[in-house]
Each structure stands twice: as C-alpha cells, then as structure tokens.
C-alpha positions as CSV (number, residue, x, y, z in Angstrom):
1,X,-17.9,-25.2,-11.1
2,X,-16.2,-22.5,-12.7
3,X,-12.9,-23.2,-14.9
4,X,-9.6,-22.3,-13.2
5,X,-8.4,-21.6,-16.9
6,X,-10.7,-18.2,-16.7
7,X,-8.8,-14.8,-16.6
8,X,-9.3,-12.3,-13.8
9,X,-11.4,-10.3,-16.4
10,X,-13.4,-13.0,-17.5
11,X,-13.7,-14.2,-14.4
12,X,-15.1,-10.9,-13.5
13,X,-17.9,-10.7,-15.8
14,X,-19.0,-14.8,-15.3
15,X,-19.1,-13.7,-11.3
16,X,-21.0,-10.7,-11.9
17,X,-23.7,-12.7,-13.7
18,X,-24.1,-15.6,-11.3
19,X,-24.1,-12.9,-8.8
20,X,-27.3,-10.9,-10.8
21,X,-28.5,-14.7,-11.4
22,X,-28.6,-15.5,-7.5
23,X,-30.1,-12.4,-6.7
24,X,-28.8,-13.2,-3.1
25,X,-28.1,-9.7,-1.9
26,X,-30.5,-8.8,1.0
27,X,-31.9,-5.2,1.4
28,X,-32.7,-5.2,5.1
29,X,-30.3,-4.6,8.4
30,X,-28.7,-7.1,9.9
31,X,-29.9,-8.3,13.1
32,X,-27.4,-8.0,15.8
33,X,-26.8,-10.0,18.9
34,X,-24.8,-8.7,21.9
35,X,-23.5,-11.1,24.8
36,X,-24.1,-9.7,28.5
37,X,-25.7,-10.4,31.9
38,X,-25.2,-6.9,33.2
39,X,-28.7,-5.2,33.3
40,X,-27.5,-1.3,32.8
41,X,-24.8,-2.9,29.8
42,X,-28.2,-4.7,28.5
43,X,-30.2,-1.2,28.3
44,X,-27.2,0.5,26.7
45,X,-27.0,-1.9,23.9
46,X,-30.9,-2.1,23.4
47,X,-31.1,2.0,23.6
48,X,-28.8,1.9,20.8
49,X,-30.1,-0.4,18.1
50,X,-29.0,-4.0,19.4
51,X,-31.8,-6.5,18.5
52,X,-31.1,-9.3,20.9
53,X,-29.4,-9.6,24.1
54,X,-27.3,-12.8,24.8
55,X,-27.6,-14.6,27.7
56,X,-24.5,-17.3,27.0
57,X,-25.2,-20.1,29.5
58,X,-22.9,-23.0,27.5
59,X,-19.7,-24.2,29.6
60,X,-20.0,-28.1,28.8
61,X,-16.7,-28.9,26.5
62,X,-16.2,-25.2,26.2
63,X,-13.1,-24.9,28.1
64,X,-11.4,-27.7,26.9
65,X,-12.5,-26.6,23.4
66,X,-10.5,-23.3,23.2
67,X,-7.9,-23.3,25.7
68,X,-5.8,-21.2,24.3
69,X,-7.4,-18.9,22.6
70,X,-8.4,-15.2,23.5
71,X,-12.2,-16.0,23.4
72,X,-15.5,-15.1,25.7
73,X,-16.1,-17.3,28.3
74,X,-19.3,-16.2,30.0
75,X,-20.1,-17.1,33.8
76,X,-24.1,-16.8,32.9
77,X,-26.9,-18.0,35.3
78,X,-30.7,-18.5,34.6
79,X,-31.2,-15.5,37.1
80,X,-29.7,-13.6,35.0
81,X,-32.4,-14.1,32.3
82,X,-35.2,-13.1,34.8
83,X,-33.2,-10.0,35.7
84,X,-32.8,-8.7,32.4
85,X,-36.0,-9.9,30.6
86,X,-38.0,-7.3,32.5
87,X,-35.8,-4.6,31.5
88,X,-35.9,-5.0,27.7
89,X,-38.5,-2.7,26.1
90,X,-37.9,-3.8,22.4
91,X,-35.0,-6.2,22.3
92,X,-35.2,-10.0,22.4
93,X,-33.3,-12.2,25.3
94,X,-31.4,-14.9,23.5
95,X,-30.4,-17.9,25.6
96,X,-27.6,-20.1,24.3
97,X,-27.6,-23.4,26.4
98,X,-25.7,-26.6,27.2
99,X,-24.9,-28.8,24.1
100,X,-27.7,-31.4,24.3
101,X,-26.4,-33.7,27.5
102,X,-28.9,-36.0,29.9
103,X,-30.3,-33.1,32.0
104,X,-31.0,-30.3,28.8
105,X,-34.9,-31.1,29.4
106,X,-34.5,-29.1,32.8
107,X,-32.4,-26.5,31.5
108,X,-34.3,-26.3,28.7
109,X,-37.3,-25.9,31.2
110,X,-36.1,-23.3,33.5
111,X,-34.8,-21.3,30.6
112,X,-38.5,-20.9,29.2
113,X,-39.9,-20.7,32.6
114,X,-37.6,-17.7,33.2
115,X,-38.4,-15.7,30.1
116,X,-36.3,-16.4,27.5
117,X,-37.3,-15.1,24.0
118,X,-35.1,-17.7,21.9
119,X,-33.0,-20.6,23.0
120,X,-29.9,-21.3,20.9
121,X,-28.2,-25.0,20.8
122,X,-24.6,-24.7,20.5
123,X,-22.0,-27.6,19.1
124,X,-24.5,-30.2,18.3
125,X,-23.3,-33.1,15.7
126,X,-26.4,-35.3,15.2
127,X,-29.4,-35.3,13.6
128,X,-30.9,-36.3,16.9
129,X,-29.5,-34.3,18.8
130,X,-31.4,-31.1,17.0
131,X,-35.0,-33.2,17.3
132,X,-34.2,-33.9,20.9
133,X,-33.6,-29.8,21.2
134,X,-36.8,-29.2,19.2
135,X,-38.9,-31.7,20.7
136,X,-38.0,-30.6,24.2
137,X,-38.4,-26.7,23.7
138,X,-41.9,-27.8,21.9
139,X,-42.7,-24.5,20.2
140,X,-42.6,-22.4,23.7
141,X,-40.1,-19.9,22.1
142,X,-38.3,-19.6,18.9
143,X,-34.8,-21.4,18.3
144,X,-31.6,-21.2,16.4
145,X,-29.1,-23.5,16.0
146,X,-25.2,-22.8,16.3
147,X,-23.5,-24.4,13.6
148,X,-20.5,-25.7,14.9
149,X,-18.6,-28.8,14.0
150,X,-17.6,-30.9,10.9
151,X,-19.9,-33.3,12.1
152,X,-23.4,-30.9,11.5
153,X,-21.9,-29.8,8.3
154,X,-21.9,-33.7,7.2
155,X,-25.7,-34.0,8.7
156,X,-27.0,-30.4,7.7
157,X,-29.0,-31.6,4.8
158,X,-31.3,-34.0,7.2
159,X,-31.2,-31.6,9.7
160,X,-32.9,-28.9,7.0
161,X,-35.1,-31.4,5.9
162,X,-36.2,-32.7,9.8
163,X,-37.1,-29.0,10.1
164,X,-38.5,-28.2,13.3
165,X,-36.4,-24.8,14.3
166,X,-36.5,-20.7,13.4
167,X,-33.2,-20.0,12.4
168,X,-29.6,-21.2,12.1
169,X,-26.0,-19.3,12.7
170,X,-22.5,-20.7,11.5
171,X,-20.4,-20.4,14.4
172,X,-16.7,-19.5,12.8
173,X,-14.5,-20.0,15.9
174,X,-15.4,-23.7,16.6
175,X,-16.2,-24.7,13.5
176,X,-12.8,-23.5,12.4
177,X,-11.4,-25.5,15.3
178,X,-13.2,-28.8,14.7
179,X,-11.7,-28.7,10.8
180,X,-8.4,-27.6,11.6
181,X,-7.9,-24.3,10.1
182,X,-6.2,-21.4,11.0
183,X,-7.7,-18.8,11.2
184,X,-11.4,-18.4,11.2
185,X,-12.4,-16.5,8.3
186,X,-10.8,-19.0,6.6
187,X,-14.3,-20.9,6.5
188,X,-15.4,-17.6,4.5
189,X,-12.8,-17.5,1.9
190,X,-13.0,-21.2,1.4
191,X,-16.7,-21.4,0.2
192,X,-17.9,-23.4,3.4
193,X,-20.0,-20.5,4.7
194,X,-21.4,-19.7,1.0
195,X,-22.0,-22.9,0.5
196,X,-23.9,-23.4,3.7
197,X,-25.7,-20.3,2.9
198,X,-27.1,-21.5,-0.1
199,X,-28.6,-24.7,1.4
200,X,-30.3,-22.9,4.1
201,X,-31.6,-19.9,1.7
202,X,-33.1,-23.1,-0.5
203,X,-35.6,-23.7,2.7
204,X,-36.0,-20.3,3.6
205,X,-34.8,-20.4,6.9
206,X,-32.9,-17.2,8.7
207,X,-29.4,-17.2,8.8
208,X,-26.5,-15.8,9.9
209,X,-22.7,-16.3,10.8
210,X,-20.0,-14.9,12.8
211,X,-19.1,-11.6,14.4
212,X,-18.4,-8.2,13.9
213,X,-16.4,-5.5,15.6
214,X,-16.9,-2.3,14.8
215,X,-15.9,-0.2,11.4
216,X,-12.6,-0.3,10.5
217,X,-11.7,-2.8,13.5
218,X,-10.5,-6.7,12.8
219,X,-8.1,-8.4,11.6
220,X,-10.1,-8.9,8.6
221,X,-12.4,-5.1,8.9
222,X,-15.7,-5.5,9.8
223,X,-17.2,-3.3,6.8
224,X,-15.7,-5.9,4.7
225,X,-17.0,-9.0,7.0
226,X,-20.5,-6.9,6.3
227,X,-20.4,-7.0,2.6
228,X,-20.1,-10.6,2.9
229,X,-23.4,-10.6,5.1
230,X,-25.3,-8.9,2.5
231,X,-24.0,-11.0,-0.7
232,X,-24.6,-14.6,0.8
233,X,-28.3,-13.1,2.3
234,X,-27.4,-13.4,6.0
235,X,-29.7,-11.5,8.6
236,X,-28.1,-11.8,11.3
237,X,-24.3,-11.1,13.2
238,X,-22.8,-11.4,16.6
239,X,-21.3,-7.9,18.1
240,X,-18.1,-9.2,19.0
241,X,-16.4,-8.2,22.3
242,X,-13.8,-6.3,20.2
243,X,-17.0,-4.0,19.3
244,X,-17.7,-2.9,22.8
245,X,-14.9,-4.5,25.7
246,X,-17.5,-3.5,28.6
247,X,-15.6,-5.1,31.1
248,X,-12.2,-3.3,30.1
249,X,-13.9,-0.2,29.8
250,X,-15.6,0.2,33.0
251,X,-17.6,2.9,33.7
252,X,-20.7,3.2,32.2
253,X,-20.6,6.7,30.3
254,X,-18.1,5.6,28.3
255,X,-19.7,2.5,27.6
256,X,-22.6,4.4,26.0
257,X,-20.4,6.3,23.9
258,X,-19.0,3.2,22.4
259,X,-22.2,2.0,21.6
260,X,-23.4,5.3,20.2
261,X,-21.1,5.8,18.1
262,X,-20.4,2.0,17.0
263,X,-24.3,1.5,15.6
264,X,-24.5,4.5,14.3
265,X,-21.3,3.7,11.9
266,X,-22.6,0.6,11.7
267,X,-26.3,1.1,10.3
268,X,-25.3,4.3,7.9
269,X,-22.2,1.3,6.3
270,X,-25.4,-0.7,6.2
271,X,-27.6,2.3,4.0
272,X,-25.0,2.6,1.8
273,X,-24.8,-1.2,0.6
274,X,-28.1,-1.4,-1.5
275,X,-27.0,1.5,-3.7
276,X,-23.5,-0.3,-4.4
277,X,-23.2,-2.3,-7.9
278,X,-22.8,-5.7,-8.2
279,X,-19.2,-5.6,-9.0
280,X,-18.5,-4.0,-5.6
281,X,-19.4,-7.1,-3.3
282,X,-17.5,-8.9,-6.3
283,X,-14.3,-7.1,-5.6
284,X,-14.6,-7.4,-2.3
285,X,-15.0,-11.1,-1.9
286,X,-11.5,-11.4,-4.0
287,X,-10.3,-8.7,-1.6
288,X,-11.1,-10.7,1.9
289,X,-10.1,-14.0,0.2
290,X,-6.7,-11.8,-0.2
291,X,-6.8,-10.4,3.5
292,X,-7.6,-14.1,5.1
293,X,-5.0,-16.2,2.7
294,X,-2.3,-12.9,3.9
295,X,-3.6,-13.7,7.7
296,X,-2.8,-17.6,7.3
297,X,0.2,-17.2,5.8
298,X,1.9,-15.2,8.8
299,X,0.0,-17.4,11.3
300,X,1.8,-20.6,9.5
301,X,5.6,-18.9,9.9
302,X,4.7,-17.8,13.7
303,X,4.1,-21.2,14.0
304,X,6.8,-22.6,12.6
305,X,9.6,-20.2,13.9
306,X,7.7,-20.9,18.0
307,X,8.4,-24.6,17.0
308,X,11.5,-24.0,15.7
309,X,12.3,-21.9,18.9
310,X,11.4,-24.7,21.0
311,X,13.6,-27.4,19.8
C-alpha cells in the first residue's frame, strides 16, 4: 500500500512504475453490448460495430431495486430472442435472465432452446447460486456473470476458484446501490473495480464493467470512463442508453446516424490509446477520481438542502 506521506510528484513516478510493473493495459477494442428487442434497432447497431445484442429479460427485484432512479427497465420476452437471432449476421445475442429463483432451470431452458448466444446471471450473492447457474446452462452456451451486490464481492474469491463460467462484468448501478454510495463511479475511484479487476485478471477470465455513452457525453465523459477500460485490462462495456435513446429518437434514419457516427468516434478514441504513455492513463485516473469526488459532493448538498426543504 502506498504511503499517504508521498508528494504528488513522487507519487507520480511510484504510479508510473507499478503501472509499467502490471503491464495491465490491453491493446485490443473493447467489446460492446447494446440492450434492444427491436429487430431493425438490432441490425443498426450490429451494421455499425456493436459486438453483442442484449436481450435483458431480468424483472425479479428489479423494480423494487431502483425505484427512483432514471434507469432501463426492459419489457423483454423469449420471442424476442428467436426474432432477432436469425437476423444477426456477425453479432452475438446476449441474454441476461432472472436472478437464480425456483423456476431458472426453465428459463434457463427456453433461453438456449431459443438461440441465445450467452446467458448473463444478474444480482447473484452466493456461491451456489453461480454453480446452480453453471450447472443448469451445462456448457450449451457461454456465460457471464453480472457482478452486482456486496454480498458476490465478499464470495468472489470462491466463486473464481469454483470456476465454471466465460466471463464476468461489474455491474456499477446496483452494486453502488447495495453499498450505499452515491454516485456510481464512485466504485471506480474507490479502488473496488481495480481491485476486482485484478483478481479476475489473476485467472484469466474476461472482464468488463459499466457503461459508456458516447464521446464527450456523461457526467463523468465517456473517453475518460475508456481509459479506465484499458488501464485495469477490461474487454468489455455496456453502450449505455445515453449513447443511442432509440426510443426518444424515433425514426429509424436518424437512429443510424447516431450509431454511425457514435462507433466511429468511439473505435478511432480507441486507436489512439495504445500510442498514449503511461503517465497519460496516470493523470487521468487522478483526473476521474477528481470528476467523481466533484459529482458526490454536489449530490450530498442536493440532498441535504431537499431534506432541509422538507422539514
């Protein structure tokens, strides 16, 4: 653990050699998901670079979970998966079920049967529950695990050493929620996503966390959310519905444009990040840890004035 007592120039230089020590930056793009059960939406997305298409078929606890917050709830159906599937030339259908609950053998089931590629398990807590997942999917497709809750950060050790699954993405919303916090990106300025990085880079397993919205968009800016991708190793990142709103923007031209023009900022930010130095992604982490601590700060005082307001 490094000494608080270190100056900001000192600090520099000891970051800058862990970092080169680590070696931890990854070379290739990012593999992005997109959530949507509209077929022409689905071709769009997958015409422009999009590597998996996300059928989102989770509403158990989800509700009740984020009330009041401004966050996708999906009305998905297994038809949808065998209406899309079809369509998909070169992306991947990704299925995001049910926690694990008495009847996810079935869903689990009809998912496959209808032609998912991967099956994601959201909000799980146990150690169990991930061999229950595993054991039921029996290597008929690939699966990831949405890291969620306190309670798989306490049980993510056994759960890397149970094995048994492809991949595994740190959901920030919920897993913000279940600890508390703020504001979401606090889980990246805090160490909890680096430190969950490292563990799952030690058994070589895929990873990735979050969203992104599109360059220059956020509250914290995506570009900057993407240099984070690249120095904890992450391969993988959500599109967020802030990337492309299809359901504000309607018609389907525009739609396109959106997506055009989004990926293609998006992969040229990406070409530029191998030829950057070390003490650029060193900077930047100070940088977001500046932008999120700024963010938490004026959420606290909203929240204390409302409450004030309220008396």
């Amino acid at each position: 653990m490094m000494s608080r007592s270190v100056d900001g120039m000192g600090k520099a230089l000891c970051l800058a050699v862990y970092f080169q020590k680590e070696n931890i930056m990854k070379k290739d793009n990012l593999v992005f998901f997109y959530i949507t059960n509209d077929p022409s939406v689905a071709l769009i997305a997958e015409k422009y670079g999009v590597d998996r298409i996300w059928i989102d078929l989770e509403v158990l606890g989800k509700e009740e979970r984020q009330r009041k917050m401004d966050t996708v709830k999906s009305h998905h159906s297994i038809s949808d998966i065998a209406l899309i599937k079809p369509l998909l030339c070169k992306a991947q259908l990704m299925v995001r079920i049910n926690p694990w609950h008495e009847f996810s053998q079935t869903e689990i089931d009809e998912v496959i049967r209808a032609g998912c590629d991967i099956i994601m398990l959201p909000y799980w807590k146990t150690v169990d529950e991930v061999r229950n997942f595993t054991n039921a999917v029996a290597r008929r497709c690939k699966t990831t695990l949405l890291l969620e809750t306190k309670e798989a950060v306490d049980c993510v050790d056994d759960v890397l050493q149970q094995g048994g699954f492809d991949e595994i993405h740190i959901g920030l919303n919920d897993l913000h929620l279940s600890y508390g916090l703020t504001f979401m990106f606090e889980l990246l300025s805090n160490g909890c996503v680096e430190s969950l990085c490292r563990k799952f880079k030690s058994f070589h397993i895929p990873y990735g966390f979050g969203g992104i919205a599109g360059l220059g968009e956020g509250l914290l800016p995506a570009e900057k959310i993407i240099m984070e991708h690249y120095r904890l190793g992450s391969s993988r990142a959500i599109l967020s519905r802030s990337f492309c709103n299809y359901e504000k923007i309607g018609d389907l031209t525009s739609i396109e444009r959106v997506f055009r023009d989004n990926m293609k900022q998006l992969r040229e930010y990406e070409e530029l990040l191998p030829m950057m130095p070390d003490s650029s992604f060193i900077q930047n982490k100070a940088v977001v840890e500046q932008i999120v601590d700024k963010i938490v700060r004026k959420r606290k005082l909203d929240l204390l004035h409302q409450a004030e307001e309220e008396k």
